[in-house]
C-alpha positions in Angstrom: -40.5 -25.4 74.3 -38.4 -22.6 75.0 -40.1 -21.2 77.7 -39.2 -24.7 79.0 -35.7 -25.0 78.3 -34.9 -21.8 79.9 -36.8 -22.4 82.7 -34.5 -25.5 83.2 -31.6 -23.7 83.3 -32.8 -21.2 86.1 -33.7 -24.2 88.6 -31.2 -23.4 91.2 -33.4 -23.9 93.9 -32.8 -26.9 96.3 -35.7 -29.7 96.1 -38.4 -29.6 98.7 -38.8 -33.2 100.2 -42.4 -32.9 98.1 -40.6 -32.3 95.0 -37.9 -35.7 96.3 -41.3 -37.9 97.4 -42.8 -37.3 93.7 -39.8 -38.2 92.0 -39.7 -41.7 94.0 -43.3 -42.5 93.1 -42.5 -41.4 89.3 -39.9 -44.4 89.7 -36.9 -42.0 89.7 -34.5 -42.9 92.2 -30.9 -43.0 93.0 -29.4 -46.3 91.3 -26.0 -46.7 90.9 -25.2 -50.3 89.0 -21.8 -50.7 90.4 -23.8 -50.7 94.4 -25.8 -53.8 92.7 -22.8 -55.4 90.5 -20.7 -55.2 94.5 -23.5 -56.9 96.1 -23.4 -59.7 93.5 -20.1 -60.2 94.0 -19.5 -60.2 97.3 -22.3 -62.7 97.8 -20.5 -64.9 94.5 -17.4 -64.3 96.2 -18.9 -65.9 99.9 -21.2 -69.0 98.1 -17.9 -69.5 96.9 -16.0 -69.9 100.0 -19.0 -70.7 102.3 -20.8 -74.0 99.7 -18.1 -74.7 97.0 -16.8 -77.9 98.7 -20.2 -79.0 99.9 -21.2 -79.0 96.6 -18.5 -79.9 94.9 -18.1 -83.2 96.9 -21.9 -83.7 96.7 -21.8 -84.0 92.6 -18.8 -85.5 92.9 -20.3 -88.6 94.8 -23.1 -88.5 92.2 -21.1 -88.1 89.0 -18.5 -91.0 90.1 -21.7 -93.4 91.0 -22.7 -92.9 87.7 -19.8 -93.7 86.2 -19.1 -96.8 88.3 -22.4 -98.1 87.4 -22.5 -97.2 83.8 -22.9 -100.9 82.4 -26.3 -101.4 84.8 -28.2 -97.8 84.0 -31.1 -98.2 81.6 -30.9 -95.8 79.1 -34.4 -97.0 77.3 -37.5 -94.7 77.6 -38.4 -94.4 81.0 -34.9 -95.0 82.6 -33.4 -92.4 80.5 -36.5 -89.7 81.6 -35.0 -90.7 85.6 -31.7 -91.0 85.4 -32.0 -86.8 83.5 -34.4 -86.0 86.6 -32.1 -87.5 89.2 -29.0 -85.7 87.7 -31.2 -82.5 87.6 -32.0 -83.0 91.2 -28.8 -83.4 92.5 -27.3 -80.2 90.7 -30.0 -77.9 92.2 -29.7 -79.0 95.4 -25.9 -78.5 95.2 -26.6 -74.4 93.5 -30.2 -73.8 95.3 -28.5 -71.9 98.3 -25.6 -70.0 96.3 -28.6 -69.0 93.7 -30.9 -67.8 96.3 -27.8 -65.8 97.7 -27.3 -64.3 94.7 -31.0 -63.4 94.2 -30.7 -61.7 97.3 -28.0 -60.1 97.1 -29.1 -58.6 93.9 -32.5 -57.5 95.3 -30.6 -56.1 98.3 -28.0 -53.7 96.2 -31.7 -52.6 94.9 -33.2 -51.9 98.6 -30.4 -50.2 100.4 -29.8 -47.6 97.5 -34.1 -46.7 97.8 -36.8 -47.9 99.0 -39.3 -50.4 97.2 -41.4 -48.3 94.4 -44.0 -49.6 91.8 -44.3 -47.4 88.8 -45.6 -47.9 85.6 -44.1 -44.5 84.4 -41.3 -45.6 83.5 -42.8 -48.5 81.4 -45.2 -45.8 79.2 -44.2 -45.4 75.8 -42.0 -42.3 75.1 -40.6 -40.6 72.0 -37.2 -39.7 73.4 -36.5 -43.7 74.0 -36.8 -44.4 69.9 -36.0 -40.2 68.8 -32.6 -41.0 67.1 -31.9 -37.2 68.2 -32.4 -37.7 72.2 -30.3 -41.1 71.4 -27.4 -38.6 70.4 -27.9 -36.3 73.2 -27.7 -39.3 75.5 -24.7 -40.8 74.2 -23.1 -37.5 74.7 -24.1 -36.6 77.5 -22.1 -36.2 81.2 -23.6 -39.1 82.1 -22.4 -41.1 79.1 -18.8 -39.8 79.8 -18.9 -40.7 83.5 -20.3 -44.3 82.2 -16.7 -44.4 79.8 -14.7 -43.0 82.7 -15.9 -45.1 85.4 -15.7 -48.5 83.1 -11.9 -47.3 81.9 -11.1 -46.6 85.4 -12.5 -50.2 86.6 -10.3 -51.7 84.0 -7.0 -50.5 84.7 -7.4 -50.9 88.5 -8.8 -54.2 88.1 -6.2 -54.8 85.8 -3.8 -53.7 87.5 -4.5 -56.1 90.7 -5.0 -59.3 88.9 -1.8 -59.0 87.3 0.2 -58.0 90.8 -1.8 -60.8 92.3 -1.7 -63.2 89.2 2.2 -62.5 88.5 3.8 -64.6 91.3 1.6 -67.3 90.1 3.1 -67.3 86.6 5.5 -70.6 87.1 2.1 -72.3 88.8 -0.2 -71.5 86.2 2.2 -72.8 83.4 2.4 -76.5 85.1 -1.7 -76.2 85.9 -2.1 -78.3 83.1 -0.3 -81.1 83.8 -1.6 -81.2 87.8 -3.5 -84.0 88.9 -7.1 -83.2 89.2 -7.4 -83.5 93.9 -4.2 -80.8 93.7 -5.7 -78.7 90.6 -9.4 -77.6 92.2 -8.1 -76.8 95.9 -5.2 -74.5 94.1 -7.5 -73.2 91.7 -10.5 -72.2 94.6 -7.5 -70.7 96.3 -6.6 -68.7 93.5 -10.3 -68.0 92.7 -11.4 -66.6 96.2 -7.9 -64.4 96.5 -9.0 -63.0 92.8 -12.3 -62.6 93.9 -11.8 -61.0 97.1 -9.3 -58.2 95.1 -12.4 -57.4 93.0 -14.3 -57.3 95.6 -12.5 -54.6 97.7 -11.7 -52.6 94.4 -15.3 -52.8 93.5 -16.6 -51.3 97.2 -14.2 -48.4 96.5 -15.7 -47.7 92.9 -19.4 -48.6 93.9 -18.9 -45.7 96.6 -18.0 -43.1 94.5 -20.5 -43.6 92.1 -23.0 -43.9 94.0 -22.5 -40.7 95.5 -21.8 -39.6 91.8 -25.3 -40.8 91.3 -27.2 -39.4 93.9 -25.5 -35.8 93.1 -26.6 -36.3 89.6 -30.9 -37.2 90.7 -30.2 -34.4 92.9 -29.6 -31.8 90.7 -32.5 -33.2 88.5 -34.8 -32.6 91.2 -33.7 -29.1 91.6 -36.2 -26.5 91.5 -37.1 -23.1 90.0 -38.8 -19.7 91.7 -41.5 -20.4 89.8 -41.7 -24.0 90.6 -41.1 -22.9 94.7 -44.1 -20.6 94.0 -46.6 -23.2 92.8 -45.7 -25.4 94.9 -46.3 -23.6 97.9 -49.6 -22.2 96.7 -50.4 -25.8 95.7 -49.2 -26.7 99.7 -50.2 -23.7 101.7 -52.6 -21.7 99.5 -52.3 -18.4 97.8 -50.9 -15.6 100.0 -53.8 -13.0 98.5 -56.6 -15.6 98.9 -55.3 -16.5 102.7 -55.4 -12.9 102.9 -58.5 -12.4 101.8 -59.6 -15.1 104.6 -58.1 -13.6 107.2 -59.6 -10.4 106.5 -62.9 -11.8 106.0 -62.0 -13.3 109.7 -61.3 -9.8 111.1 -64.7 -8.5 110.2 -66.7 -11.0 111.1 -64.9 -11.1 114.6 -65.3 -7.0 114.7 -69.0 -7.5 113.6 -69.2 -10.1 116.7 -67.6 -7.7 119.0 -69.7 -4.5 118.0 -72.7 -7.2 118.6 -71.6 -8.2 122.3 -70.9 -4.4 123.5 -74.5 -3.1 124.3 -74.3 -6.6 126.8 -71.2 -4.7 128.4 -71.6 -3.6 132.0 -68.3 -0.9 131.6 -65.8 0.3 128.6 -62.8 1.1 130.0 -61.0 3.1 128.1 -57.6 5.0 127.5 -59.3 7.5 126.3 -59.3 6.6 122.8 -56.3 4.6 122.0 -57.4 1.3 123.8 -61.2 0.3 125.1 -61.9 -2.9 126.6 -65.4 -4.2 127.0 -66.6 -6.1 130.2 -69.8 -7.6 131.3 -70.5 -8.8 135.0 -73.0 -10.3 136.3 -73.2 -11.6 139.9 -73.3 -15.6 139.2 -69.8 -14.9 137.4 -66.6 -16.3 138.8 -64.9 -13.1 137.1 -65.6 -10.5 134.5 -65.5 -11.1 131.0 -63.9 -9.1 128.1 -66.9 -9.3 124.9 -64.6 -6.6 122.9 -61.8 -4.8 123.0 -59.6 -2.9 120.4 -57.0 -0.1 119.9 -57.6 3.2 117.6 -60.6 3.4 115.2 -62.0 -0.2 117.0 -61.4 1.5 120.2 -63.2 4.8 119.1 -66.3 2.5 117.4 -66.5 0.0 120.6 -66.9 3.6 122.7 -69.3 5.2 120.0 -71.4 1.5 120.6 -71.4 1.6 124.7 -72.6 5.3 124.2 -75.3 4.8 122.1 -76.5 1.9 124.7 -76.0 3.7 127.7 -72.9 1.3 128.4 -70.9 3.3 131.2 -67.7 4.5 129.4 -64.8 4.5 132.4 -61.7 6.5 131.4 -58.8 4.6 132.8 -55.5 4.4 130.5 -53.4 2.0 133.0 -56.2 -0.4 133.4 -57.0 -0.3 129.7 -53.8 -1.1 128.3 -53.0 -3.8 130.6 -56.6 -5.7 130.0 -56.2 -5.0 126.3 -52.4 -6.9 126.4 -53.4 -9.5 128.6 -57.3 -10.5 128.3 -58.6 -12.1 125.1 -62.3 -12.3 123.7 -64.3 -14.0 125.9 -62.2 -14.7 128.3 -62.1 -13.9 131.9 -59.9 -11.1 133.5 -56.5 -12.6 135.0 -57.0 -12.4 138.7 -54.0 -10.0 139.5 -56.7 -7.2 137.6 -59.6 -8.6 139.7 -59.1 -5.4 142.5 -58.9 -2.6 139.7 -61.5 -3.8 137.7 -63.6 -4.5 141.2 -63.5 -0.7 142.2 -64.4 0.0 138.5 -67.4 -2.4 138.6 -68.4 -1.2 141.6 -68.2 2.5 141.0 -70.7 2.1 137.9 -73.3 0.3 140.3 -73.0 3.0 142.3 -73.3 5.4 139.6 -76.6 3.4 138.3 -77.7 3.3 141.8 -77.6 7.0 142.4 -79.3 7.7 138.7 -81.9 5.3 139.6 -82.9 7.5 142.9 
């Protein structure tokens, strides 16, 4: 546990986007509640504007039709069952587009702060969500305090606006009561939408801030340690002494290769003994081919080879450092070295020639 704690206060290291990617699956994403409560309101504050006369006149026509027909409407079993489903009807067809505007505008605050994620995690049973200790912690904890701040600060700004917008209103709203109703609802949707619409921009300002509040806080919980960094790039790229390992394990068996291919050699040039490069020729061949090459002791061992199978050792230090830089492993010589390599070739057939005789 301790070993723990401290290691949580050494993460200082910035989150690798594997680190970020498991967090999301895990369900543990940037949310800020005052993105989702903005989107809510903004689309309350346009159903408002945009459907509150259509539907307003549309129950209107039904509500006074079933007031001037009050003496005819059977009220007696079956009648009564209609008249509830008609009435039902008629008031979610008048709400069905504002709802579904508010659904989604609710599911869009959601989608624009993170992607979609399904995680159970968060569902599983925990001891810190019923640990009366961890309750404490959380209700005193920075986020807690931003949570107090944030709602105070909502408050008095909200406040603040309602009453500057609210206060030349004062002798209006006093005689509000007495209105008649067609002068009452287009004064109060007036009101409503200019209240509304004061929210709204004081809400986009807040929602802003805490949502980059937000995302600075997941942030820092992603952040890493040097031990974390460490695992995870052995996890990613493999331990450094086991890719070692493999690459020396590479090495030999590409050394064993080469020592294999050199008694095949038609000529070692060499430099004498810092560089020797291995080519075989044979007369179908477009151009010669390195089989080995190698600076130092793999130089000294390639020449040690060609010597014990009669492989022509050619000493030429210009030629053997350039075909050493610029000729890999079975590969053929670039042609600006055709010409030097040529008279090479051609001076060991000659040399087997006159041995031959």
């Amino acid at each position: 546990m301790a070993d723990s704690e401290h290691d949580s206060t050494e993460r200082t290291e910035d989150p690798t986007q594997k680190r970020l990617d498991e967090a999301v699956k895990r369900g543990d994403v940037v949310k800020s509640q005052e993105v989702n409560t903005w989107f809510v309101m903004a689309a309350a504050t346009l159903a408002l504007m945009a459907f509150s006369e259509s539907a307003g006149s549309g129950l209107a026509t039904t509500f006074r039709g079933l007031i001037a027909n009050a003496h005819s409407l059977k009220l007696d079993g079956g009648g009564l069952r209609y008249l509830a489903e008609k009435i039902g009807i008629e008031v979610v067809a008048a709400i069905a587009i504002p709802f579904l505007l508010l659904v989604i505008a609710s599911i869009g605050g959601n989608l624009i702060q993170h992607r979609l994620v399904w995680s159970v995690e968060a569902l599983q049973p925990k001891l810190s969500k019923i640990s009366p200790l961890a309750g404490l912690k959380r209700l005193f904890s920075k986020q807690a305090l931003a949570n107090f701040l944030k709602g105070l600060v909502k408050l008095v700004l909200v406040g603040a606006v309602l009453t500057m917008l609210l206060w030349p209103e004062r002798k209006r709203l006093e005689v509000m009561i007495g209105m008649d109703i067609a002068a009452l609802l287009p004064f109060s949707k007036m009101l409503s939408l200019k209240l509304l619409g004061a929210v709204v921009a004081i809400m986009a300002i807040i929602a802003a801030i805490d949502y980059l509040f937000q995302y600075r806080q997941w942030y820092e919980r992603q952040k890493m340690s040097l031990r974390e960094l460490k695992e995870e790039f052995k996890e990613t790229e493999g331990d450094p002494k086991i890719k070692a390992k493999i690459r020396q394990l590479r090495h030999e068996r590409m050394k064993k290769r080469m020592m294999a291919a050199v008694p095949s050699a038609t000529v070692v040039i060499t430099n004498p003994t810092h560089f020797a490069v291995a080519l075989r020729y044979e007369k179908d061949m477009a151009a010669p081919i390195c089989v080995a090459k190698g600076q130092d002791a793999v130089a000294l061992r390639i020449r040690e080879v060609a010597e014990q199978h009669d492989v022509p050792v050619v000493e030429n230090p210009l030629l053997a450092r350039m075909l050493h830089a610029n000729v890999e492993i079975d590969q053929e010589i670039p042609p600006e070295h055709y010409k030097a390599v040529a008279e090479v070739i051609s001076y060991v057939m000659r040399l087997n020639r006159a041995m031959a005789h």
